[in-house]
C-alpha positions in Angstrom: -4.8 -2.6 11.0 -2.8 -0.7 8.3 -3.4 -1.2 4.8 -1.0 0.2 2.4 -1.6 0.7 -1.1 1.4 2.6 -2.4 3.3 3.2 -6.1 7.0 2.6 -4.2 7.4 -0.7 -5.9 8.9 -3.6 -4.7 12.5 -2.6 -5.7 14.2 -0.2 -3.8 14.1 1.2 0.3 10.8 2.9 0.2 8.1 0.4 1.4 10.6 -0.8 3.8 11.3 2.7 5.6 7.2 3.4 5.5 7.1 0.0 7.0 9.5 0.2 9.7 8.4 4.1 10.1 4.6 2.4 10.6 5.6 0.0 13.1 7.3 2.7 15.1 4.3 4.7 15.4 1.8 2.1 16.0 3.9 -0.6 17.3 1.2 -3.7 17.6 -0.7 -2.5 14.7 -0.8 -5.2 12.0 0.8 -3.4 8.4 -0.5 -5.4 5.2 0.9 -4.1 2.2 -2.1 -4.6 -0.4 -0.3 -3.2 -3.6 3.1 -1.9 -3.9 3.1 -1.4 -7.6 0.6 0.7 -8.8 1.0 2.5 -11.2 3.1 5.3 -11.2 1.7 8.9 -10.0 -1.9 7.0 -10.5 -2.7 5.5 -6.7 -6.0 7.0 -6.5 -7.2 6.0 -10.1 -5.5 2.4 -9.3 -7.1 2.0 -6.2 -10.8 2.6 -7.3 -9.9 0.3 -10.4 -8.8 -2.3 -7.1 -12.2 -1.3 -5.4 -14.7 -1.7 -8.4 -13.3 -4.9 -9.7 -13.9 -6.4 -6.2 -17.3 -5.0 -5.3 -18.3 -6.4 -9.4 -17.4 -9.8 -8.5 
């Protein structure tokens, strides 16, 4: 399994081609996009934001 957790957005080719790119390189590996909108230049801060707020639940 791939998780992806990306700033691309949801507008626009990128998450597509890192998709398709993905699925070429690990064809039968599962690709779940987890966040596509993070904020901009901030993926790491975003994502341990994403990972405290779960674990604090």
């Amino acid at each position: 399994m791939i998780a992806l957790f990306t700033d691309y957005g949801l507008q626009g080719p990128y998450l597509g081609q890192v998709e398709a790119t993905l699925h070429r390189l690990a064809p039968g590996e599962k690709v779940i996009n987890l966040l596509a909108d993070a904020p901009r230049h901030d993926v790491i801060h975003s994502c341990v934001n994403e990972i405290l707020q779960f674990v604090t639940r």
